[in-house]
SELUM-670098 format. One line per field, with one value per residue (C-alpha): residue in three letters; residue number from 1; x, y, z. Coordinates in steps of 0.1 Angstrom, whole numbers, plus 5000, padded with zeros to 4 digits. Layout:
N
r	[ALA | ...];
k	[NUM | ...];
xx	[X | ...];
yy	[Y | ...];
zz	[Z | ...];
END
This chain:
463
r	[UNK | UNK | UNK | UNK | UNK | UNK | UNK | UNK | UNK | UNK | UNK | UNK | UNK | UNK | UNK | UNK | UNK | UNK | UNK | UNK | UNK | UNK | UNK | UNK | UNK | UNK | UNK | UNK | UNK | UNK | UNK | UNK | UNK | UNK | UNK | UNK | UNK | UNK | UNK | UNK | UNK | UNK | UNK | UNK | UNK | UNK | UNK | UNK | UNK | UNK | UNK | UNK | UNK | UNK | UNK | UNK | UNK | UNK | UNK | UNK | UNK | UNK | UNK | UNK | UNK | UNK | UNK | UNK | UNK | UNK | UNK | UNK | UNK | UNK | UNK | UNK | UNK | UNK | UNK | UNK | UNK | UNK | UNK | UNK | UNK | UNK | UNK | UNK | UNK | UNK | UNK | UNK | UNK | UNK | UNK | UNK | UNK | UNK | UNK | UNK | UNK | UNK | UNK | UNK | UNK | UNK | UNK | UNK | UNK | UNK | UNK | UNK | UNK | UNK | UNK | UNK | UNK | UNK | UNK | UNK | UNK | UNK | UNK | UNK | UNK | UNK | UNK | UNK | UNK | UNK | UNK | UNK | UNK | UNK | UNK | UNK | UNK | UNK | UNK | UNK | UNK | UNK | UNK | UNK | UNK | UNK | UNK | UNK | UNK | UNK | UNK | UNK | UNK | UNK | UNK | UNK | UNK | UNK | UNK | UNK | UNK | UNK | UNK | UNK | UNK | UNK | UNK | UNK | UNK | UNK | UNK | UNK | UNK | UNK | UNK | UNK | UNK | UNK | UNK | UNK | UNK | UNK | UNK | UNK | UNK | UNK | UNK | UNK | UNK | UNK | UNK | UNK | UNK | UNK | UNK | UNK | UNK | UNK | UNK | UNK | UNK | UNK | UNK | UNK | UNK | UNK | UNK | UNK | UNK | UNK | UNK | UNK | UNK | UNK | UNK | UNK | UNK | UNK | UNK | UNK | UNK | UNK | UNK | UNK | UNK | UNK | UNK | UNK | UNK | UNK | UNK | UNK | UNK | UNK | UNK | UNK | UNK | UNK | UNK | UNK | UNK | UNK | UNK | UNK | UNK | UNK | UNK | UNK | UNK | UNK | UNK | UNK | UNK | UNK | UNK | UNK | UNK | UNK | UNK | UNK | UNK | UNK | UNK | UNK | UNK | UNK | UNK | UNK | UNK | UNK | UNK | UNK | UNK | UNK | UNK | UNK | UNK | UNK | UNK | UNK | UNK | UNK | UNK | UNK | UNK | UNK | UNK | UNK | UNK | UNK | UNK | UNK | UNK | UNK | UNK | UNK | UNK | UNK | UNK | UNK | UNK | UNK | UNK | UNK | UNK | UNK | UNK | UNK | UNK | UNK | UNK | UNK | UNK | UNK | UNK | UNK | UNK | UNK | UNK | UNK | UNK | UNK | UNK | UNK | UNK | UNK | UNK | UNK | UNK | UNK | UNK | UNK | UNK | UNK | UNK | UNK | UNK | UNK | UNK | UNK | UNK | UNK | UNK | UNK | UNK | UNK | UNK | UNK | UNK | UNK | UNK | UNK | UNK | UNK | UNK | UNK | UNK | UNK | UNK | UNK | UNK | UNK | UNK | UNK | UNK | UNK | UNK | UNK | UNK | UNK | UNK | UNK | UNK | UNK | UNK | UNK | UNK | UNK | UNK | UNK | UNK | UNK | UNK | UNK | UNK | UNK | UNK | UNK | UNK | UNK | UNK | UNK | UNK | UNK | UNK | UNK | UNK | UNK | UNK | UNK | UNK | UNK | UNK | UNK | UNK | UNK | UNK | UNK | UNK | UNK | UNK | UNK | UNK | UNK | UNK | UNK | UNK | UNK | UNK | UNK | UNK | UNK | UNK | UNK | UNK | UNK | UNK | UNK | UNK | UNK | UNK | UNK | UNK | UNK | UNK | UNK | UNK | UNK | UNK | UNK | UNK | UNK | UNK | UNK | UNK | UNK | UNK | UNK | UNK | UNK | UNK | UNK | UNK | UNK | UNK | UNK | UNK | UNK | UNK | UNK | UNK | UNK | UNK];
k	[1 | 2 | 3 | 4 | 5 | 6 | 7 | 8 | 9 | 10 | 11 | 12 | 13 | 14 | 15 | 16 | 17 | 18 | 19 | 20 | 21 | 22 | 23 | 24 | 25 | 26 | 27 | 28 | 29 | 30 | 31 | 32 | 33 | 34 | 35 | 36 | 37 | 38 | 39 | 40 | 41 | 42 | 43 | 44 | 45 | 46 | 47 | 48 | 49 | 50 | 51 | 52 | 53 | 54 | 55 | 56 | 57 | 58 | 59 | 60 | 61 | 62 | 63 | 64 | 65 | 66 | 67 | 68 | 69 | 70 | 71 | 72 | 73 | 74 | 75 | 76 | 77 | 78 | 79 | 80 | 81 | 82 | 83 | 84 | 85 | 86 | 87 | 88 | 89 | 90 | 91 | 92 | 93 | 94 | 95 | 96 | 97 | 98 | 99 | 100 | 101 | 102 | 103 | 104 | 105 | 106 | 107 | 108 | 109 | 110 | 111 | 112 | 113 | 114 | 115 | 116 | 117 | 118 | 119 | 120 | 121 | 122 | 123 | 124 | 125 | 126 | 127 | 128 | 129 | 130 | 131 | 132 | 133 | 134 | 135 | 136 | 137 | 138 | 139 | 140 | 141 | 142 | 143 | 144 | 145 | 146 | 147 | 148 | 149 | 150 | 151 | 152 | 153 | 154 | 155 | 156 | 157 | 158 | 159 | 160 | 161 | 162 | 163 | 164 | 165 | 166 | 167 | 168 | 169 | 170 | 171 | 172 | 173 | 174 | 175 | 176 | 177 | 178 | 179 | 180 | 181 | 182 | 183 | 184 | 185 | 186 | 187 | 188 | 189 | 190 | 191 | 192 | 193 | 194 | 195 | 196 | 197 | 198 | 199 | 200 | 201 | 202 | 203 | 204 | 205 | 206 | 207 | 208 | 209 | 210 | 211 | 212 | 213 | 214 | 215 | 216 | 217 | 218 | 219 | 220 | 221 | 222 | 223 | 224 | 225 | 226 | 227 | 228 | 229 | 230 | 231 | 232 | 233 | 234 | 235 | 236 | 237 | 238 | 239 | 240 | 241 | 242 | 243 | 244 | 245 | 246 | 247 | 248 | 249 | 250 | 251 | 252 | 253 | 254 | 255 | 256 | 257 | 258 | 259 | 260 | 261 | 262 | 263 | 264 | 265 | 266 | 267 | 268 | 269 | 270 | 271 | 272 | 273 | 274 | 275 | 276 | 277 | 278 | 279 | 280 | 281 | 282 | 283 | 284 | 285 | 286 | 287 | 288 | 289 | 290 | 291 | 292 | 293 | 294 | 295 | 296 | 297 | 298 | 299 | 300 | 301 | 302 | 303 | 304 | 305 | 306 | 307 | 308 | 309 | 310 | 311 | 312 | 313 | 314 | 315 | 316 | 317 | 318 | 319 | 320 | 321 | 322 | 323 | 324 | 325 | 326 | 327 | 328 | 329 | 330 | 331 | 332 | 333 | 334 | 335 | 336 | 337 | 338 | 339 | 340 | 341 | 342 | 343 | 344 | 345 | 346 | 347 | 348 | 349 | 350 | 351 | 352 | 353 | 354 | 355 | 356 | 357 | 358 | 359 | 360 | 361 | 362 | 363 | 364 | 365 | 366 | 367 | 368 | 369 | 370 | 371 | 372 | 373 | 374 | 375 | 376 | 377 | 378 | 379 | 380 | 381 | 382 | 383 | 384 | 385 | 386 | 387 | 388 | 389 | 390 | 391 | 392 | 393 | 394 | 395 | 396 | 397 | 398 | 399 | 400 | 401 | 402 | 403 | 404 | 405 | 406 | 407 | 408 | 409 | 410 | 411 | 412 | 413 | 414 | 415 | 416 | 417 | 418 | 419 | 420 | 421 | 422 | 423 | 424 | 425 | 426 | 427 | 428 | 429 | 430 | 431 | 432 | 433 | 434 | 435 | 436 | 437 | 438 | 439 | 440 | 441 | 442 | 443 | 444 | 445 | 446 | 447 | 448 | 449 | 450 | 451 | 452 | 453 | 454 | 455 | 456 | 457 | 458 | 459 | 460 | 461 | 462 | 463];
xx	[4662 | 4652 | 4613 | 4615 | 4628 | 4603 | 4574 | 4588 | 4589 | 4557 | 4539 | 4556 | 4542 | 4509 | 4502 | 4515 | 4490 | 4458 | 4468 | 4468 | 4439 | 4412 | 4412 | 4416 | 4382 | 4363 | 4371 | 4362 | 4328 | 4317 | 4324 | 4304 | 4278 | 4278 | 4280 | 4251 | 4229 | 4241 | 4230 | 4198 | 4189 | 4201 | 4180 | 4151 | 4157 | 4155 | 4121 | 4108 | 4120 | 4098 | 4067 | 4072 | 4067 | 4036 | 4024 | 4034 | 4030 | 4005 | 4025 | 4026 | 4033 | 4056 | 4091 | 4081 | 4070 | 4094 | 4117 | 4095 | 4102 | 4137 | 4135 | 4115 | 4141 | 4170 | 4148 | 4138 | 4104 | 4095 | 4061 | 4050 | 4023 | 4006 | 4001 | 3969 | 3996 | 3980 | 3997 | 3994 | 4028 | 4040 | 4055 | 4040 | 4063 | 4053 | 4078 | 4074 | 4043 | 4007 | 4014 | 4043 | 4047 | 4015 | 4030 | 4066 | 4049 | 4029 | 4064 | 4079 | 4050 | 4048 | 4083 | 4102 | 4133 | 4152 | 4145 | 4168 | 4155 | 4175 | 4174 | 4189 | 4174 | 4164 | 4171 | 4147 | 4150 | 4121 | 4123 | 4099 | 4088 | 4086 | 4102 | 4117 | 4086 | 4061 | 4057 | 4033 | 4044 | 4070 | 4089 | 4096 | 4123 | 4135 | 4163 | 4175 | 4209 | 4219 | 4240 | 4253 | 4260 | 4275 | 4301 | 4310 | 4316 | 4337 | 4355 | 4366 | 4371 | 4399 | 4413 | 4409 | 4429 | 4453 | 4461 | 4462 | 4488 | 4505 | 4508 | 4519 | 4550 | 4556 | 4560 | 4584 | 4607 | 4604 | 4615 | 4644 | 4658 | 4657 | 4672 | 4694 | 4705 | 4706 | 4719 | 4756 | 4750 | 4743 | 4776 | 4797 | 4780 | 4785 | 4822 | 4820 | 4808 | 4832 | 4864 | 4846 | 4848 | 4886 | 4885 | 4910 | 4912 | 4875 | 4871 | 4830 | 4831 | 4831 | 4806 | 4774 | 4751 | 4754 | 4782 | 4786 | 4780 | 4811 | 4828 | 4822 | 4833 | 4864 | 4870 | 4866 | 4886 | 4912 | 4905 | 4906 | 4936 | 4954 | 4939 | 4953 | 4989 | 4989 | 4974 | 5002 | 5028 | 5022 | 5020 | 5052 | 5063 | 5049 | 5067 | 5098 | 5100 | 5091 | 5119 | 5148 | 5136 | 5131 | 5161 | 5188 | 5166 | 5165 | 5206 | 5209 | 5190 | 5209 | 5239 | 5229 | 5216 | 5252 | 5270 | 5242 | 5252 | 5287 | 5281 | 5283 | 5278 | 5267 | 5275 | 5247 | 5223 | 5232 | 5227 | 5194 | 5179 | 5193 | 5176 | 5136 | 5149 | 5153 | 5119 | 5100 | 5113 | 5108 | 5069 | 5069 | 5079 | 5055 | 5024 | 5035 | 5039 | 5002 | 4991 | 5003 | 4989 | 4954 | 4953 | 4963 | 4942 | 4914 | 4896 | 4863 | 4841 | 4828 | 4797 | 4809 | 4790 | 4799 | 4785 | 4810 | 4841 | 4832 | 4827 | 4860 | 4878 | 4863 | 4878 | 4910 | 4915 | 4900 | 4932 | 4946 | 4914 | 4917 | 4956 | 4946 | 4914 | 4891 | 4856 | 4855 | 4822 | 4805 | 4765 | 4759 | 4725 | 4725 | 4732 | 4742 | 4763 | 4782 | 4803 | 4840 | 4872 | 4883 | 4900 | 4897 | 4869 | 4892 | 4921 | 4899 | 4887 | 4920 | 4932 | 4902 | 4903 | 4940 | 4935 | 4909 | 4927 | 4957 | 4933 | 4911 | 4927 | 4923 | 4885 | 4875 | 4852 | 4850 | 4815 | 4810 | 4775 | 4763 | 4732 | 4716 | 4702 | 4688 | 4712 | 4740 | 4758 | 4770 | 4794 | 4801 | 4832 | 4823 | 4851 | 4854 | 4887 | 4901 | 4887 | 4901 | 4891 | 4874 | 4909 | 4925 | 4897 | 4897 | 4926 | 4932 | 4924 | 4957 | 4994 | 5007 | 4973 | 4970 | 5012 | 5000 | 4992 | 5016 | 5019 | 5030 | 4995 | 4991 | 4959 | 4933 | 4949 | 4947 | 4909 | 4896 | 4915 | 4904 | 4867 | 4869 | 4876 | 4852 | 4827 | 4818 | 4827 | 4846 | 4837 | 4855 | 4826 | 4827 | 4811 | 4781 | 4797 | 4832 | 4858 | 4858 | 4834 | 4844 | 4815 | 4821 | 4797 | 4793 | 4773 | 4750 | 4751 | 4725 | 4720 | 4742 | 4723 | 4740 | 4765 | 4774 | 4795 | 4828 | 4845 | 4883 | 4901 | 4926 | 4943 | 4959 | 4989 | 4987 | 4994];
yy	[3877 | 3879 | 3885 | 3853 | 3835 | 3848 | 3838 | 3807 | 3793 | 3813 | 3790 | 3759 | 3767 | 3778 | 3740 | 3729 | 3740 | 3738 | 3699 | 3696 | 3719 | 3716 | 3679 | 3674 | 3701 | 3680 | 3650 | 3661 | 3680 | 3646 | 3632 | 3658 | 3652 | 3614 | 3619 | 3642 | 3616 | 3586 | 3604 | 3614 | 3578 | 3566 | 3588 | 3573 | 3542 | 3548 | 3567 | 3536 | 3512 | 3533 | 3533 | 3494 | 3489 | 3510 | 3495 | 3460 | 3452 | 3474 | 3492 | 3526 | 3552 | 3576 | 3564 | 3569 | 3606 | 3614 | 3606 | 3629 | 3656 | 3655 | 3660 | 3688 | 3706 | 3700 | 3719 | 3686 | 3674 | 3637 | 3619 | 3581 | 3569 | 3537 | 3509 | 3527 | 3558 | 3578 | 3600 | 3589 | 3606 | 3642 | 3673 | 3705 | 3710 | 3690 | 3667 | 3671 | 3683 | 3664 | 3649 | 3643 | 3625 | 3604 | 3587 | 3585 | 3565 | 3545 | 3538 | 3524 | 3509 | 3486 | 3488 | 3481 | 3500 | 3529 | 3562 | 3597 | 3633 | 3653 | 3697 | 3725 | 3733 | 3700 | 3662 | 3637 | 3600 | 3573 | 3539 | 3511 | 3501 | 3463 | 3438 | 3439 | 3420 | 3434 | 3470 | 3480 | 3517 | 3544 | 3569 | 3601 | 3623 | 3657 | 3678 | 3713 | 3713 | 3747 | 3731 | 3712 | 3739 | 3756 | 3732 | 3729 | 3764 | 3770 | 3741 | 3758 | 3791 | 3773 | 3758 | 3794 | 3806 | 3780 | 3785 | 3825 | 3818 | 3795 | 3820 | 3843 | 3826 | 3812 | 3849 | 3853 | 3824 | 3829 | 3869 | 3861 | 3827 | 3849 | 3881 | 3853 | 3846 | 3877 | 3900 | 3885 | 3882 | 3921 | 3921 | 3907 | 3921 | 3959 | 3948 | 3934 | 3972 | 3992 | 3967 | 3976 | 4010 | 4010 | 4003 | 3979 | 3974 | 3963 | 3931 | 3913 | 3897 | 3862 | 3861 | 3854 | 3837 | 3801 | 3785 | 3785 | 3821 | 3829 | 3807 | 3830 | 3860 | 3840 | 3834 | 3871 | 3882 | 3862 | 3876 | 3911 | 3903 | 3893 | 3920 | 3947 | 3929 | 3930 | 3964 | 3977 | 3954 | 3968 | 4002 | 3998 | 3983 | 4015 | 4039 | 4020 | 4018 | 4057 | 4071 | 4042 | 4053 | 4088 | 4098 | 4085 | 4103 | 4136 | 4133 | 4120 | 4144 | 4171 | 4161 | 4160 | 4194 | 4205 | 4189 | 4203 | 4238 | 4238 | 4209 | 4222 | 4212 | 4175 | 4167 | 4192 | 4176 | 4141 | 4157 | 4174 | 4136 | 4123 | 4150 | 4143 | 4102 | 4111 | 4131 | 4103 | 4079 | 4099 | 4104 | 4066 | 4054 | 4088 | 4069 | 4031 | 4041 | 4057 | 4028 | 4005 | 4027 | 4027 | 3992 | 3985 | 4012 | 4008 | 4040 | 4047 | 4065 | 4102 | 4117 | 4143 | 4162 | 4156 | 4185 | 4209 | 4182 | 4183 | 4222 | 4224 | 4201 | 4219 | 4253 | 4236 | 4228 | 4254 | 4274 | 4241 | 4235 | 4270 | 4272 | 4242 | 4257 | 4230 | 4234 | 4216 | 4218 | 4204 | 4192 | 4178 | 4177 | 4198 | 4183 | 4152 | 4136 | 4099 | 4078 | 4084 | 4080 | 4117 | 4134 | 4101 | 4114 | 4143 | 4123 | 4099 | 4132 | 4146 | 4117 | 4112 | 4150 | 4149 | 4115 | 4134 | 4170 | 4148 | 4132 | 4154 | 4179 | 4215 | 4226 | 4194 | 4188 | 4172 | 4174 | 4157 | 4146 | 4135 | 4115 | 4094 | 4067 | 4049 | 4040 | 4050 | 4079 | 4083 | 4103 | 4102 | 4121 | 4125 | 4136 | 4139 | 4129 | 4096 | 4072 | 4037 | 4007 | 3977 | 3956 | 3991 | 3998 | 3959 | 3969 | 4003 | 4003 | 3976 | 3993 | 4005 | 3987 | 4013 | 4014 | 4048 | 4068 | 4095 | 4097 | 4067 | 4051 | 4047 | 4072 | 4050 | 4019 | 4044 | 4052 | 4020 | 4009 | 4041 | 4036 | 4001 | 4001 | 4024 | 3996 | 4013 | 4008 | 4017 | 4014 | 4028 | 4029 | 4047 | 4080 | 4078 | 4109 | 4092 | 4098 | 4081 | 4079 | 4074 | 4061 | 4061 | 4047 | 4048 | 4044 | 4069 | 4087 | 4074 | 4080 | 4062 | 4037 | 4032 | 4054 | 4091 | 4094 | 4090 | 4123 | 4109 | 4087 | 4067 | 4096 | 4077 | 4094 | 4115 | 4105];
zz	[9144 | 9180 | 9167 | 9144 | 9174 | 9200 | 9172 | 9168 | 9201 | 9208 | 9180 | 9193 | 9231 | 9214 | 9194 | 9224 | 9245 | 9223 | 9213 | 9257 | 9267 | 9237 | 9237 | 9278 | 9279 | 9253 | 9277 | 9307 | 9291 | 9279 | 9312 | 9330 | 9305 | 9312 | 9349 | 9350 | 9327 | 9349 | 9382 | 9368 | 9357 | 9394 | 9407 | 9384 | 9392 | 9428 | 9427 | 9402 | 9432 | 9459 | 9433 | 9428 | 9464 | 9465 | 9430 | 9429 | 9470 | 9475 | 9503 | 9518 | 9488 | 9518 | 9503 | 9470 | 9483 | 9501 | 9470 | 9451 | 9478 | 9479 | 9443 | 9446 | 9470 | 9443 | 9415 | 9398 | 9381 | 9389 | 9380 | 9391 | 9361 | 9368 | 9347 | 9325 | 9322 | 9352 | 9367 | 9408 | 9424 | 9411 | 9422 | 9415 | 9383 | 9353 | 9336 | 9297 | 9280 | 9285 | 9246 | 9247 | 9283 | 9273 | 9242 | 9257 | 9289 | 9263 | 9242 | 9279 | 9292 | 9256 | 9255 | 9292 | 9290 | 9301 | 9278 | 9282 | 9265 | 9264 | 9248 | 9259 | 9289 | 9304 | 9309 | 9310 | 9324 | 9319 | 9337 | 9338 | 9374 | 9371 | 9350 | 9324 | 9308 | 9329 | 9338 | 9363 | 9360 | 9347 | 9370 | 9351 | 9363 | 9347 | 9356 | 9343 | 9327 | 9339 | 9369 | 9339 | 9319 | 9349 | 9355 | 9318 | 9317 | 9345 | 9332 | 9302 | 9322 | 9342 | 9311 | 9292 | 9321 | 9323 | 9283 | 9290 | 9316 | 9299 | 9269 | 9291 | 9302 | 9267 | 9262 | 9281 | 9280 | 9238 | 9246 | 9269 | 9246 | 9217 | 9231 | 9250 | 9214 | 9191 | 9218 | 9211 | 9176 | 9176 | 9197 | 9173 | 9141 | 9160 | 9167 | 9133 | 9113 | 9138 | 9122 | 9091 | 9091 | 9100 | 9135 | 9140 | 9179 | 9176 | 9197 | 9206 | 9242 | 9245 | 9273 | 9274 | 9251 | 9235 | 9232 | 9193 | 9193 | 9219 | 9197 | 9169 | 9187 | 9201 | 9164 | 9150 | 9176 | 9165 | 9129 | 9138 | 9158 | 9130 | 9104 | 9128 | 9128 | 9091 | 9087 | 9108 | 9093 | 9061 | 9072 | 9088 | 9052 | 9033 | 9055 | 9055 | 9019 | 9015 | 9042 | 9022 | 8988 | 8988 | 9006 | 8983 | 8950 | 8970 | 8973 | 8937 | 8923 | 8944 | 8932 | 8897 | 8900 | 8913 | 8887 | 8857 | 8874 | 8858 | 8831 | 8791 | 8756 | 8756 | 8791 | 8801 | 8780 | 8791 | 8829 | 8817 | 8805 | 8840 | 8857 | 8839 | 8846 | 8883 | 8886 | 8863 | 8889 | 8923 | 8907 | 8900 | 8936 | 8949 | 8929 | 8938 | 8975 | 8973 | 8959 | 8992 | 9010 | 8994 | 8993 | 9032 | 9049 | 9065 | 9057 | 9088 | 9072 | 9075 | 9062 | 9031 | 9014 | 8977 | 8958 | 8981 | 8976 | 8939 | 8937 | 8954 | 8933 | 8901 | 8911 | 8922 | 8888 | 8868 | 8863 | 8844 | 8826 | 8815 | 8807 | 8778 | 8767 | 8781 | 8798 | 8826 | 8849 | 8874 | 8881 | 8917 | 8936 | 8967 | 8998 | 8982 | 9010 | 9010 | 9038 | 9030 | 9044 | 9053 | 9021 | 9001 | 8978 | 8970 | 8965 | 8937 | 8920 | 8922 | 8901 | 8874 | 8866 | 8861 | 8839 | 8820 | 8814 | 8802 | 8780 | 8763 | 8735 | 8734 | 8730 | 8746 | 8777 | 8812 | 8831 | 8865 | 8876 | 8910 | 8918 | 8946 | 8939 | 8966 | 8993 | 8963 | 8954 | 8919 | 8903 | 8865 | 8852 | 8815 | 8787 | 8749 | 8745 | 8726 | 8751 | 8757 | 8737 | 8758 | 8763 | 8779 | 8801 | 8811 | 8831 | 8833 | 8871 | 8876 | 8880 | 8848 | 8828 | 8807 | 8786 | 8769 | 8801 | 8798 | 8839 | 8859 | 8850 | 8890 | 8892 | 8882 | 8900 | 8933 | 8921 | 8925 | 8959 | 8977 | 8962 | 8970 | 9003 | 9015 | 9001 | 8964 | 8929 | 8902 | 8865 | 8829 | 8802 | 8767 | 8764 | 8738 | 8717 | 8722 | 8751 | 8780 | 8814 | 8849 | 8867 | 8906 | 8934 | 8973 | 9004 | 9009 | 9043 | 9071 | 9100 | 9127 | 9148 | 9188 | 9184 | 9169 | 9140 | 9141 | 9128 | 9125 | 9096 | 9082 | 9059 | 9026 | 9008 | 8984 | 8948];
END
């Protein structure tokens, strides 16, 4: 942002300034230009106004040589021709070639009026001495255009250095409005990342910068204000909840156990079913609570290395894999590493391996994959088992969406919040071969820009 602005107004300054400088320098060149030819004919004029006195009244030629003289000290060529086209007043210098100057004093003689030659060393001014109707001579003055030329170009030195200059300073003013604008933005987006990544006292400053910018960071601080009231608000709810529901099961199922301790014949059995009612339910409120959790944390992510996460996981629940006869294995890139909430990536493997050991009959198979894939991190958890049709896997990741799971059918629902929230993706697809695949994405691990990374997290319950 702050090098589109600073080109911007850079571009502006630089039209700007050529529409001003070119134009002004082509006006004052052709005034220099019409300057130097009105001098040169004045000065013409003035030696054909000697020469008419000498010519016409037959009176001393010394004005009209002294004209010549002066001439001569300024670096000029000036000729007096008579009425035959004689040359009878010159300086040393000639005035145009023999040829040349004989049929141009010829032209003005037949022709009384003022003539200008002009290339691109030298100027030349002819004027008819006489009338107009009448000329008893022609004064022939030529002048170098390097004093000319020399003007011009220090002319368009000072405007080259006036346009350099102001460049210069449309430089800077275009560097310090644009940085005068983005550096707040960056401000608030940083703030913005740090709420992001679960960071919930993050607040921007309100200082500095235009006012519809402070009034953006007034605004998310008001937003993150009120996201940190609800965030604890909810985890107040969630521990609440987990303290006034799990105490009265832990003495209810206490008693239960007391009474099943001395309890025969039917009575035992009717204690028994109470018994599997009262752990069905304590797993129930166990999963719902991890799900509240799951969805109101704010989870700042670590970097975790995923291939040693997914090893781990693997040999946590080989012993289970084995004890049903199913091969469950494990295919991760080395050094494969994602942005996680700390232990939430074991907590969403936890659940899809259970999901898939409950699934798959004896013999069966579970493979996990991981991949990278650009600023991605995939993981694929791959059975053979029965698989879900399209409607169950439509809303398998809601609470209870899928009515056959034979746990609380909270572990996918907690899946996709944790994966969710630490800004991937969870998707159910159907394996090829039949069974069902888990396909799981998140952010990659980069490197931290402005700050190091931060090593704590927002630990979610366990389901």
């Amino acid at each position: 942002m702050t090098r589109r602005i600073a080109l911007t107004v850079l571009a502006l300054i630089t039209v700007i300034l050529a529409l001003a400088v070119v134009p002004l320098g082509l006006l004052m060149t052709e005034r220099e230009q019409t300057s130097f030819r009105d001098e040169s004919a004045a000065m013409t004029r003035s030696i054909a106004s000697a020469a008419e006195e000498h010519l016409s009244d037959h009176k001393p030629e010394a004005p009209a040589r002294r004209l010549l003289a002066e001439a001569r000290k300024r670096g000029d060529c000036a000729t007096v021709y008579d009425r035959s086209g004689t040359s009878i007043l010159s300086t040393p210098c000639t005035t145009v070639a023999g040829g040349h100057a004989s049929r141009l004093v010829k032209s003005v003689l037949a022709h009384p009026e003022t003539r200008v030659t002009e290339d691109s060393q030298r100027l030349t001014t002819v004027v008819p001495i006489g009338d107009a109707s009448d000329a008893v001579g022609v004064a022939v003055l030529t002048r170098s255009t390097d004093s000319l030329n020399d003007r011009m170009l220090a002319l368009w030195g000072w405007y080259a250095l006036i346009g350099v200059g102001g460049l210069g300073a449309a430089v800077v003013v275009s560097v310090w409005l644009a940085r005068w604008v983005s550096r707040p933005l960056r401000v608030v987006d940083a703030a913005a990342q740090r709420l992001g990544e679960g960071a919930l006292d993050a607040r921007a400053p309100t200082e500095g910068g235009p006012p519809e910018v402070r009034r953006l960071a007034a605004t998310f601080n008001t937003m993150a204000g009120r996201t940190e009231a609800l965030v604890h608000g909810h985890r107040a709810v969630v521990a609440d909840v987990s303290h006034q529901l799990r105490t009265p099961l832990t003495a209810l199922r206490l008693r239960l156990d007391l009474l099943a301790a001395d309890a025969e014949g039917d009575t035992a059995a009717e204690l028994s079913s109470a018994q599997e009612e009262i752990a069905r339910l304590s797993r129930l409120v166990d999963g719902l609570l991890a799900v509240a959790r799951a969805e109101h944390a704010v989870p700042r992510p670590v970097a975790v290395r995923v291939d040693r996460v997914v090893a781990d996981r693997v040999a946590a629940w080989e012993p289970v894999a084995d004890e049903r006869r199913i091969e469950l294995s494990a295919r991760c890139r080395p050094g494969l590493t994602a942005f996680a909430g700390a232990g939430d990536l074991e907590q969403v493997l936890d659940n899809v391996i259970a999901n898939a050991l409950g699934a798959v009959h004896e013999g069966g198979q579970v493979r996990i994959s991981g991949t990278a894939h650009g600023d991605t991190v995939r993981l694929a958890v791959v059975d053979n088992g029965p698989g879900m049709n399209a409607a169950a896997r439509a809303t398998a990741f809601r609470r209870f969406g899928n009515p056959e799971a034979r746990g609380t059918g909270l572990g996918l629902a907690i899946v996709h919040r944790l994966v969710t929230a630490n800004g991937g993706t969870a998707e159910l697809a159907e394996t090829p071969a039949g069974g069902l695949t888990v396909l799981l994405a998140l952010p990659a691990a980069r490197r931290r820009r402005d700050r190091g990374t931060d090593t704590g997290g927002t630990r979610l319950g366990e389901s």
